[in-house]
C-alpha positions as CSV (number, residue, x, y, z in Angstrom):
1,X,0.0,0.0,0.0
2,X,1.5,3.6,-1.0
3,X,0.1,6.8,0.0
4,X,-3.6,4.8,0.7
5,X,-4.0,3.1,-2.4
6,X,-3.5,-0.8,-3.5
7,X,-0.7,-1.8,-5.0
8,X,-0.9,-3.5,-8.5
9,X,-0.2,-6.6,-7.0
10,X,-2.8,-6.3,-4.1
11,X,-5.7,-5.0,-6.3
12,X,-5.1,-8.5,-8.5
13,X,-5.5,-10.1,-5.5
14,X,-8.5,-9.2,-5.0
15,X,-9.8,-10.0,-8.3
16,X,-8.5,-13.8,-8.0
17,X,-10.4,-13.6,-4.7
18,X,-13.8,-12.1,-6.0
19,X,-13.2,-14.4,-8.7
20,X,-13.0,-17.6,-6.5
21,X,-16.2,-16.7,-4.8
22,X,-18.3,-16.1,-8.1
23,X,-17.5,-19.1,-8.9
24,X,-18.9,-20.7,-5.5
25,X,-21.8,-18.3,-6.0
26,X,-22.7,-19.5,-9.4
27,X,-22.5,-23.3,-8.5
28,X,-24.9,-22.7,-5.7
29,X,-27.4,-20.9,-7.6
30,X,-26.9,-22.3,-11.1
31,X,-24.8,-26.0,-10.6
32,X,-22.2,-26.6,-13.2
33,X,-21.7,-23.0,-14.2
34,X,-18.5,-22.9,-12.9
35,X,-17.2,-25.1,-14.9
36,X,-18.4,-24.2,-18.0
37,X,-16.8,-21.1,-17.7
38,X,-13.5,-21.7,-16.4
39,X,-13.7,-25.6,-15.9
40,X,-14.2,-29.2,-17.2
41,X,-16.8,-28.3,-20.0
42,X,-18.5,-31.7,-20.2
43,X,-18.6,-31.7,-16.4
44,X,-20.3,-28.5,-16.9
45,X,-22.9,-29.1,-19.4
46,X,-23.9,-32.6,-18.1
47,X,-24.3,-30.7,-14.6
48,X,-26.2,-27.9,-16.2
49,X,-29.0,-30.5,-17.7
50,X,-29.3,-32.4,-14.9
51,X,-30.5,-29.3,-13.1
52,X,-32.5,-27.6,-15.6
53,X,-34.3,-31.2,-15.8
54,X,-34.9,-31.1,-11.9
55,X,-36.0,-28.2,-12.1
56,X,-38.9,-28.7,-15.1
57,X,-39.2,-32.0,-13.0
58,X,-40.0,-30.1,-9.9
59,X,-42.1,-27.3,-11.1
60,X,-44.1,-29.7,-13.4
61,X,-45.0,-32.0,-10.1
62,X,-46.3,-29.1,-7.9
63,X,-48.4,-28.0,-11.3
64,X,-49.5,-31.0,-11.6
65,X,-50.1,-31.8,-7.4
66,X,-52.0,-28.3,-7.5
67,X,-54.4,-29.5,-10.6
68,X,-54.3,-33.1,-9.2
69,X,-54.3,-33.8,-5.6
70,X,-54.1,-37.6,-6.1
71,X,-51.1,-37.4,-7.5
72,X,-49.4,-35.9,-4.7
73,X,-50.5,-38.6,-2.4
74,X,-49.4,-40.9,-4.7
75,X,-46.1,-39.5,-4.9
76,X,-46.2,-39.8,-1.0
77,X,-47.2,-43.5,-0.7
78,X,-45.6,-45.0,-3.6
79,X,-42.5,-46.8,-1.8
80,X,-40.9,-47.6,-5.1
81,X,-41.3,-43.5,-6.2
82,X,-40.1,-42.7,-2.3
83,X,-37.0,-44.8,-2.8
84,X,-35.8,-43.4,-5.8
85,X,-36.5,-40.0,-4.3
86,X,-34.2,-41.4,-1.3
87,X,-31.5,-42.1,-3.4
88,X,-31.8,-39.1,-5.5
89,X,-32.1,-36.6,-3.1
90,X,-28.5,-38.5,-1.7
91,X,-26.9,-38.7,-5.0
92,X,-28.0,-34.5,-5.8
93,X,-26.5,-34.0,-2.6
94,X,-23.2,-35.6,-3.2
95,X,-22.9,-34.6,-7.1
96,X,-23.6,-30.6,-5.7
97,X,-20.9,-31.2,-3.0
98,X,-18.2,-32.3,-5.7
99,X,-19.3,-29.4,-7.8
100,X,-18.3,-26.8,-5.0
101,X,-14.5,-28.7,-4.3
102,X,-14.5,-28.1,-8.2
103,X,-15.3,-24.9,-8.3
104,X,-13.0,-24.2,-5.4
105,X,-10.4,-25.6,-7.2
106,X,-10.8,-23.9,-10.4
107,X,-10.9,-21.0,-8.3
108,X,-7.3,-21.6,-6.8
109,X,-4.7,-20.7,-9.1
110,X,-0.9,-22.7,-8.8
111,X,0.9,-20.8,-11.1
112,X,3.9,-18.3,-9.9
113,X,2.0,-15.1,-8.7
114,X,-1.3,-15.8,-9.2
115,X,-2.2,-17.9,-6.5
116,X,-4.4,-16.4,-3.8
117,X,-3.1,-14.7,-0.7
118,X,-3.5,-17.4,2.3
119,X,-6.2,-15.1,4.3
120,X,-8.6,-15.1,1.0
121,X,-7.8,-19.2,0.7
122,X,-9.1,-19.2,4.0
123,X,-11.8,-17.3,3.6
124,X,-12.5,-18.9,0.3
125,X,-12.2,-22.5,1.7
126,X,-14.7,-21.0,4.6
127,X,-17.2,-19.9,1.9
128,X,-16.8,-23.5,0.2
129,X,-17.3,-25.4,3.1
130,X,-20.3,-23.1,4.2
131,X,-22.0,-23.0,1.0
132,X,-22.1,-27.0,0.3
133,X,-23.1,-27.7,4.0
134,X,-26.1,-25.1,3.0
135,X,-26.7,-27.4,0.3
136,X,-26.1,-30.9,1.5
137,X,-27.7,-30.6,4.8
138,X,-31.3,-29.9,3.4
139,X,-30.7,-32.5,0.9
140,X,-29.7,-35.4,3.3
141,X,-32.3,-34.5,5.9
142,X,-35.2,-34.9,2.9
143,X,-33.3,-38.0,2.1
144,X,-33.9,-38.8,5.5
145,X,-37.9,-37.9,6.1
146,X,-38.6,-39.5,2.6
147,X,-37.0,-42.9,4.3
148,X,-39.1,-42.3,7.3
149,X,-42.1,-42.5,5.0
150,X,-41.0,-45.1,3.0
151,X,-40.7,-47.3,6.1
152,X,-44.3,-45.8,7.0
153,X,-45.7,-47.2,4.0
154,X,-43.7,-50.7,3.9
155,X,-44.1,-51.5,7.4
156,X,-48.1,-50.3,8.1
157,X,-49.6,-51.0,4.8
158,X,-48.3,-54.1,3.6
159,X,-51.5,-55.2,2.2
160,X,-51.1,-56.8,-1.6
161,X,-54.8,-57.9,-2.3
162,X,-56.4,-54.5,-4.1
163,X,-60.4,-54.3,-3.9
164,X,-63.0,-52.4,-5.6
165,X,-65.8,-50.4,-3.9
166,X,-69.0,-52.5,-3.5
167,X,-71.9,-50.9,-4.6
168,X,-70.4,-47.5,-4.5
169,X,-68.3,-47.9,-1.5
170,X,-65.5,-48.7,0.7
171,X,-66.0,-50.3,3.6
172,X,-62.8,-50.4,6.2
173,X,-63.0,-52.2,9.3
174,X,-61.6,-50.3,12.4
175,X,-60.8,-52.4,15.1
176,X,-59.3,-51.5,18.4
177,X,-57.1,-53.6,19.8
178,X,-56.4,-54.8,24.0
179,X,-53.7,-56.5,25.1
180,X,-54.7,-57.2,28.4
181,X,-53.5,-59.9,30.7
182,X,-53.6,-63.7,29.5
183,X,-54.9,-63.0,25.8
184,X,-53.1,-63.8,23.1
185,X,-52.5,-60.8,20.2
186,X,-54.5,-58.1,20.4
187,X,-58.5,-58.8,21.1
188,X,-60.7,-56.2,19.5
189,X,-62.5,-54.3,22.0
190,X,-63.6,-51.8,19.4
191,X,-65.1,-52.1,16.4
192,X,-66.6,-49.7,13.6
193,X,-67.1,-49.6,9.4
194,X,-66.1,-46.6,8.1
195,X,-68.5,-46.9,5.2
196,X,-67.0,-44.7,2.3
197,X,-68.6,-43.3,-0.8
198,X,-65.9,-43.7,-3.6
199,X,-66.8,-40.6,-5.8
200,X,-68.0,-37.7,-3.0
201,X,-66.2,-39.5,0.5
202,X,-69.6,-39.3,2.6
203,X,-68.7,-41.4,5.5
204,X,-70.9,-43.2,7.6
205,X,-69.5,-44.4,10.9
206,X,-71.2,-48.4,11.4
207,X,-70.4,-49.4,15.5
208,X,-70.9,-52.6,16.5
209,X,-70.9,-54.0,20.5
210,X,-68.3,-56.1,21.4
211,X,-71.0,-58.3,23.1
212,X,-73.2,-59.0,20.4
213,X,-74.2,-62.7,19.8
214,X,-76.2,-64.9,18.1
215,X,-75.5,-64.0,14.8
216,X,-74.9,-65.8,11.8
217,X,-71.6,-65.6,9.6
218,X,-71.2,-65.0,5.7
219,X,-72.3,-67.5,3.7
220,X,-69.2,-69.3,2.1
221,X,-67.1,-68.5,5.0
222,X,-64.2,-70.3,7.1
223,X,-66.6,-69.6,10.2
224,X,-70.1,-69.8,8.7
225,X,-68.7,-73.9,8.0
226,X,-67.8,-74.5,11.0
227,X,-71.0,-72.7,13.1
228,X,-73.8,-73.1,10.4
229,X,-76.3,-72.2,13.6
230,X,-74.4,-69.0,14.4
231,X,-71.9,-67.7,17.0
232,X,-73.6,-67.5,20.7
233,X,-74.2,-68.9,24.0
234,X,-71.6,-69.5,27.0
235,X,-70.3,-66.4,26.6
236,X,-69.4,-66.2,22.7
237,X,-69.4,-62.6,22.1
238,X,-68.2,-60.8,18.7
239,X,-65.1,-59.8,20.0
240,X,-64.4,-63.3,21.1
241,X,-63.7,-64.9,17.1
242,X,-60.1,-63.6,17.1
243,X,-59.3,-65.4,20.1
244,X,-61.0,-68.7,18.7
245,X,-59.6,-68.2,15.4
246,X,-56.1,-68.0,17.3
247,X,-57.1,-71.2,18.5
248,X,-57.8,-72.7,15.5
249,X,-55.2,-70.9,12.7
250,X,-55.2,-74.5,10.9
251,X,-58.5,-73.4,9.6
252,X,-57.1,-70.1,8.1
253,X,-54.5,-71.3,5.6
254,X,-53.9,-67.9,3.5
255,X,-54.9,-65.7,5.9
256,X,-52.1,-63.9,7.8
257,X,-54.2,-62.7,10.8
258,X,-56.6,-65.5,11.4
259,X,-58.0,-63.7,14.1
260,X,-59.4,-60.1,12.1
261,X,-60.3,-62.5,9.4
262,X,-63.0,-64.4,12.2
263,X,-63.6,-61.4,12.9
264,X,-64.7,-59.6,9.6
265,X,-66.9,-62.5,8.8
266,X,-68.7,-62.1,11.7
267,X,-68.9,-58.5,11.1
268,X,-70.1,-59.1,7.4
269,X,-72.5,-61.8,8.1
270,X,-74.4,-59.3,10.9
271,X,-74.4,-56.0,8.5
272,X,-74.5,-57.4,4.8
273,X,-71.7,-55.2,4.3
274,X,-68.6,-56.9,2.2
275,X,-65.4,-55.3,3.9
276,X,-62.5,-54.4,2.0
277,X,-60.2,-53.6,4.3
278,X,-59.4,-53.6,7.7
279,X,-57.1,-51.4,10.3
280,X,-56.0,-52.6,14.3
281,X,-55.1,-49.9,16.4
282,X,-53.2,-50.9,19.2
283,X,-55.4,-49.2,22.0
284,X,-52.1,-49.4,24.7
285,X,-50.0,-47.0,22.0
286,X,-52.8,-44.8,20.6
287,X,-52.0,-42.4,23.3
288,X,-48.9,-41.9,21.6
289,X,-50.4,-40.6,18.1
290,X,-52.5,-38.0,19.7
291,X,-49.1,-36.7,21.7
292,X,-47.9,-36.8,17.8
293,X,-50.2,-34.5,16.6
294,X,-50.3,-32.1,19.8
295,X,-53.9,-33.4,21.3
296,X,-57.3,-33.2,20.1
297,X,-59.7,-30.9,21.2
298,X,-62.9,-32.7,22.3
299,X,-65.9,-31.2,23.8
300,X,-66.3,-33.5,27.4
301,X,-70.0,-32.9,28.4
302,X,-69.4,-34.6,31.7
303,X,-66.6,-35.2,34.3
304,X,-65.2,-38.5,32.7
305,X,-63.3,-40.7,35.2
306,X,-59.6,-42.0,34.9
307,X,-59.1,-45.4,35.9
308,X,-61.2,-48.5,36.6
309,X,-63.7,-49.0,38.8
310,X,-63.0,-48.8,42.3
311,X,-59.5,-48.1,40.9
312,X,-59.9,-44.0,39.8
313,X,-57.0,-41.7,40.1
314,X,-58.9,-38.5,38.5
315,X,-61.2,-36.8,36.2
316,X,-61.3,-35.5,32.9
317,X,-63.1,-32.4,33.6
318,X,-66.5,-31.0,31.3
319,X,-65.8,-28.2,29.1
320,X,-64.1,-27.9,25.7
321,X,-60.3,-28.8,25.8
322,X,-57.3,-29.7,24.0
323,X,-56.6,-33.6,25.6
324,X,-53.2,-35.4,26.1
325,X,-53.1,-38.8,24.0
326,X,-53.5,-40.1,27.3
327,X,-56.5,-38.2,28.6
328,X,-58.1,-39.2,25.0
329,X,-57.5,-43.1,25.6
330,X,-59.1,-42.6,28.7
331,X,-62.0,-41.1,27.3
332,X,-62.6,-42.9,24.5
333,X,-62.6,-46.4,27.0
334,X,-63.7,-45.6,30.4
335,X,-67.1,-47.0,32.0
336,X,-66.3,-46.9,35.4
337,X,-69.2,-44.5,35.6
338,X,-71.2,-45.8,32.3
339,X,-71.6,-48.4,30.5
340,X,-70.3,-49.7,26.6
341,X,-72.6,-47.6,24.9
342,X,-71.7,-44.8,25.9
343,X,-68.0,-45.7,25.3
344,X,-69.2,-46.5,21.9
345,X,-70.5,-42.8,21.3
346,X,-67.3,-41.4,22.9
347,X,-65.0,-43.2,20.8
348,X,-66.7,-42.2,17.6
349,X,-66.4,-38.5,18.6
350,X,-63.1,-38.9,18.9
351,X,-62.6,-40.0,15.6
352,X,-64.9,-37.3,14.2
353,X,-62.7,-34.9,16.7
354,X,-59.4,-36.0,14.8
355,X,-60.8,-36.6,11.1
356,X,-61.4,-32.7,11.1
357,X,-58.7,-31.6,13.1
358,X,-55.5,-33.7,11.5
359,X,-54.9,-30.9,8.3
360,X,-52.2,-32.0,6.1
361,X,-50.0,-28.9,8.0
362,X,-50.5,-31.2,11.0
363,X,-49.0,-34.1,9.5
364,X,-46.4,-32.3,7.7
365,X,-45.2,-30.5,10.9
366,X,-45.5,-33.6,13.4
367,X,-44.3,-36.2,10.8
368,X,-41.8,-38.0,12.3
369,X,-43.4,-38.1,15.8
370,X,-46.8,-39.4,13.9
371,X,-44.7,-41.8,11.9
372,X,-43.2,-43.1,14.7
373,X,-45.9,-43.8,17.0
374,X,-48.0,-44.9,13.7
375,X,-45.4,-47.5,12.4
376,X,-46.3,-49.3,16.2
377,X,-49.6,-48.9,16.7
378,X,-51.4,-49.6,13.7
379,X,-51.9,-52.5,11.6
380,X,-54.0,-52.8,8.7
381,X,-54.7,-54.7,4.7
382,X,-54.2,-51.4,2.8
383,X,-52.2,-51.7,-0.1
384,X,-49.8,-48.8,-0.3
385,X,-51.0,-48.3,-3.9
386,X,-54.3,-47.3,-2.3
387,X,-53.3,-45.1,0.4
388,X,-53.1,-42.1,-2.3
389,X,-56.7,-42.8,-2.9
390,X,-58.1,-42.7,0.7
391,X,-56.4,-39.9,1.6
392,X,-58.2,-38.1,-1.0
393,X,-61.2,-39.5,0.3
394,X,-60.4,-38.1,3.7
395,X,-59.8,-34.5,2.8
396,X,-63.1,-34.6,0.8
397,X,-64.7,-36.4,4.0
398,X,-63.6,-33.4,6.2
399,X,-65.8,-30.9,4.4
400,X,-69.0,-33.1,5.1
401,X,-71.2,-33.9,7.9
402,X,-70.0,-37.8,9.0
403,X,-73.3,-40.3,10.2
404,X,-73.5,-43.3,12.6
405,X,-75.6,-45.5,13.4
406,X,-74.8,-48.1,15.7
407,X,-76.1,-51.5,16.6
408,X,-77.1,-50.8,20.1
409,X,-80.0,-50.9,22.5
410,X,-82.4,-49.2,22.6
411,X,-82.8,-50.1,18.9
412,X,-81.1,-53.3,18.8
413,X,-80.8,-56.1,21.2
414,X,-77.4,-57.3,21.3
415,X,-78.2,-61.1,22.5
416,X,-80.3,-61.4,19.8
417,X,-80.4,-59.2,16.9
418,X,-82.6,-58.1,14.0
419,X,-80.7,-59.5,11.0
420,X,-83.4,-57.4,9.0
421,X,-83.6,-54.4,11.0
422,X,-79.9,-54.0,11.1
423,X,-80.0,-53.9,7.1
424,X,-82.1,-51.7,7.2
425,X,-80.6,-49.1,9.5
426,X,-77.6,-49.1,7.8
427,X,-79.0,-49.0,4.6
428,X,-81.3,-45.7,5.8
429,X,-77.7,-43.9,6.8
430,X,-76.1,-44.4,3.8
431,X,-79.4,-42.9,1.5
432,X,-79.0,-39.9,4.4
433,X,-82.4,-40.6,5.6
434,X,-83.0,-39.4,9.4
435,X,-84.4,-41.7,11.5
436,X,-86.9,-39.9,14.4
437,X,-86.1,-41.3,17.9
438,X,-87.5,-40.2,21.5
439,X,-85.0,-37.7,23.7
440,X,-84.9,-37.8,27.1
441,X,-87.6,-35.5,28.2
442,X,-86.7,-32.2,30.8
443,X,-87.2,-32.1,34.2
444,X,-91.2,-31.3,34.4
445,X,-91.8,-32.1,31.1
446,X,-95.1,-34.2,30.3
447,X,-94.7,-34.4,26.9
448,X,-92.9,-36.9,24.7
449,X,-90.1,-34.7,22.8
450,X,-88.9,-36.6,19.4
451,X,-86.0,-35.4,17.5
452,X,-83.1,-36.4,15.0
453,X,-80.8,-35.2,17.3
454,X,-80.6,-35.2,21.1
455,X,-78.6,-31.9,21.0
456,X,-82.1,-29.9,19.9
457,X,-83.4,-30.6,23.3
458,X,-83.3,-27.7,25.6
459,X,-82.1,-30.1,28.4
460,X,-80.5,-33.1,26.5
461,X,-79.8,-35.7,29.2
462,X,-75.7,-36.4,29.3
463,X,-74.8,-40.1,30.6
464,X,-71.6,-41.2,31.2
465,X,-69.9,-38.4,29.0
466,X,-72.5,-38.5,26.5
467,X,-75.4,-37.2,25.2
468,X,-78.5,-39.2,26.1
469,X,-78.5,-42.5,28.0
470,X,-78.8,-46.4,28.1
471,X,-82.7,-45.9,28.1
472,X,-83.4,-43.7,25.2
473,X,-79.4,-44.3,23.0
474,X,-76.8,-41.7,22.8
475,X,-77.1,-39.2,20.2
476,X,-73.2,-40.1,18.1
477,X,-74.5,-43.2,18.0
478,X,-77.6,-42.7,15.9
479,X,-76.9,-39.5,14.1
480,X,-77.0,-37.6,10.6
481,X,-74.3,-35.2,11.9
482,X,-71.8,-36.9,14.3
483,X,-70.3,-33.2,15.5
484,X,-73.5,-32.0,16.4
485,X,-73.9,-35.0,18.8
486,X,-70.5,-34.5,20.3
């Protein structure tokens, strides 16, 4: 430096230097550049391609997601698309990081005088480092979260068997499964068709009691051969065929789950309902979804107890609050203070609760947590090819009121049950019709009240949690609009 101004020397310098970044720059915002301008050519225009071909490949997806929903789920559920994503996203990430030791390099003239002064290598070699760690970071991580859902898709739905909608619609049974003391697997506790229209999503919720018995089974069936007269008496209950079929897996050859396959036929033979798939929840580990997604808000009408009876430790208190996943489990099981029927019409406003409240934001910002506890807890026959589908089906399921009916007293008697009236019930909630029932009538009241809906009485009766009682049915079990009844 003389009299305040560079040198000759030191204002090359810090060209070469501003030289070595732009060409860091360039490979960070356009890959390849680099070398096409001052590098390996070929390295350059092969580089170049690749990313302008990313980028159309890119761009064109979200156009078409936007346009298409269904073909963003499927992108999302396809294993065989996820694991080429995997190993793309790893082999972009790699390719980018060689580009940027290139570039430096190129930037890092050897020859006498030209070479850079050792504080701008170091700051160059900095700005290298920093800039591919920008890159290679994000890349590796999405590498990562697209293996998480891969694993998602291969380990919960591992069903191969793909089935069309009967008559117009899907029908999934939900099971939820106990593993208490001395059973073996999980015993379903907990059982519901989610009855799906293929083209709109209009879902109707189908409960049926764990105690139900004397029914008859599919015709054509492994069970309906080996109990022509029907499943009852000394204690044979619906959600007693797994257990028996668990006994008796010799009579299953080709079935993997012996015990949801008793199951389903019994379920099919008592609602006329063919059942394409099924899905077990693992009751013990749904608390952990809910703590996935950050709790559901329910509304509790009434103090609902935690713990068994004789054996409660607190109260979920009335009033509308967020729940813990395991506040939720208790609320969606306990009878300490009610009985199964009630429990029944808990549990479906819980699903109702979490169908409109898990928004693909939800998903997106919980995933790993919900992946995680999901991978665990649930089971279930869905092809991954289908899952893309559903989802769809879901979202459109969201913007419409959901129905139930359930096959409970006071409408049903679970010992011995109208094979004709239950047809006929489920048939009236899938055409939408509303079925008039009595409400509980108000304090004073000498008039008989009849309504589609408990909720329109000025002083609905509240049971065990839920609207109505054992006497007159609870209101999400029987309903056109299953929030309304919640």
């Amino acid at each position: 430096m003389s009299g305040g101004r560079a040198t000759a020397a030191e204002r090359a310098a810090r060209v070469r230097f501003r030289r070595a970044v732009a060409l860091l720059v360039m490979t960070l915002v356009v890959p390849g550049s680099a070398q096409l301008l001052a590098g390996n050519r070929r390295v350059g225009r092969i580089a170049l391609r690749v990313w302008i071909g990313l980028l159309a490949l890119v761009l064109g997806s979200v156009l078409l997601a936007a346009i298409d929903h269904s073909y963003a789920f499927w992108v999302a559920s396809s294993p065989d698309v996820l694991a080429i994503m995997r190993f793309g996203l790893i082999a972009l990430a790699l390719a980018w990081a060689w580009l940027f030791l290139d570039a430096w390099r190129i930037g890092q003239p050897r020859a006498e005088g030209l070479a850079l002064l050792l504080p701008h290598r170091r700051m160059v070699l900095g700005i290298n480092v920093g800039l591919a760690l920008l890159v290679a970071v994000p890349l590796f991580f999405g590498s990562h979260m697209v293996g998480v859902q891969r694993g998602l898709m291969v380990s919960m739905f591992s069903g191969t068997k793909v089935t069309g909608a009967h008559d117009g619609r899907f029908n999934i049974l939900l099971l939820g499964g106990d593993e208490g003391a001395g059973r073996t697997g999980l015993r379903p506790d907990s059982m519901t068709i989610a009855s799906i229209d293929a083209e709109t999503g209009k879902t109707v919720l189908v409960g049926l009691p764990r105690n139900m018995s004397n029914f008859k089974f599919k015709p054509g069936s492994v069970m309906a051969e080996q109990f022509p007269d029907g499943w009852g008496g000394n204690g044979k209950y619906l959600n007693g065929l797994s257990t028996w079929a668990m006994d008796h897996t010799a009579l299953f050859k080709g079935y993997k789950k012996p015990g949801v396959e008793a199951t389903i036929e019994g379920v099919e033979g008592i609602t006329g309902l063919d059942i394409n798939y099924w899905a077990m929840v693992n009751m013990h580990g749904f608390h952990e979804l809910v703590d996935a997604v950050g709790g559901v808000t329910i509304n509790v009408r009434q103090d609902v107890p935690i713990g068994k009876t004789g054996e409660i430790t607190g109260w979920i208190k009335a009033g509308t609050r967020k729940l813990s996943g395991e506040q939720v489990l208790w609320y969606s099981r306990s009878r300490a203070t009610s009985d199964d029927y009630s429990r029944m019409a808990r549990q479906k406003c819980v699903m109702g609760a979490m169908l409109s409240q898990l928004s693909p934001q939800t998903v997106l910002t919980h995933f790993s947590k919900i992946a995680d506890a999901s991978s665990s807890m649930v089971s279930t026959s869905i092809p991954s090819s289908e899952v893309g589908n559903f989802v769809s089906l879901a979202l459109k399921a969201k913007k419409q009121k959901i129905a139930t009916v359930s096959l409970v007293p006071p409408a049903i008697i679970t010992s011995k049950p109208n094979e004709a009236k239950i047809r006929r019930m489920i048939a009236a909630a899938i055409d939408g019709k509303k079925a008039t029932k009595k409400v509980a009538k108000p304090a004073g009241s000498t008039s008989t009240t009849t309504a589609t809906d408990t909720e329109s009485s000025s002083d609905p009766v509240i049971t065990g949690g839920s609207i109505g009682s054992l006497k007159t049915g609870y209101a999400a079990n029987q309903s056109d609009d299953l929030a309304a009844s919640c």
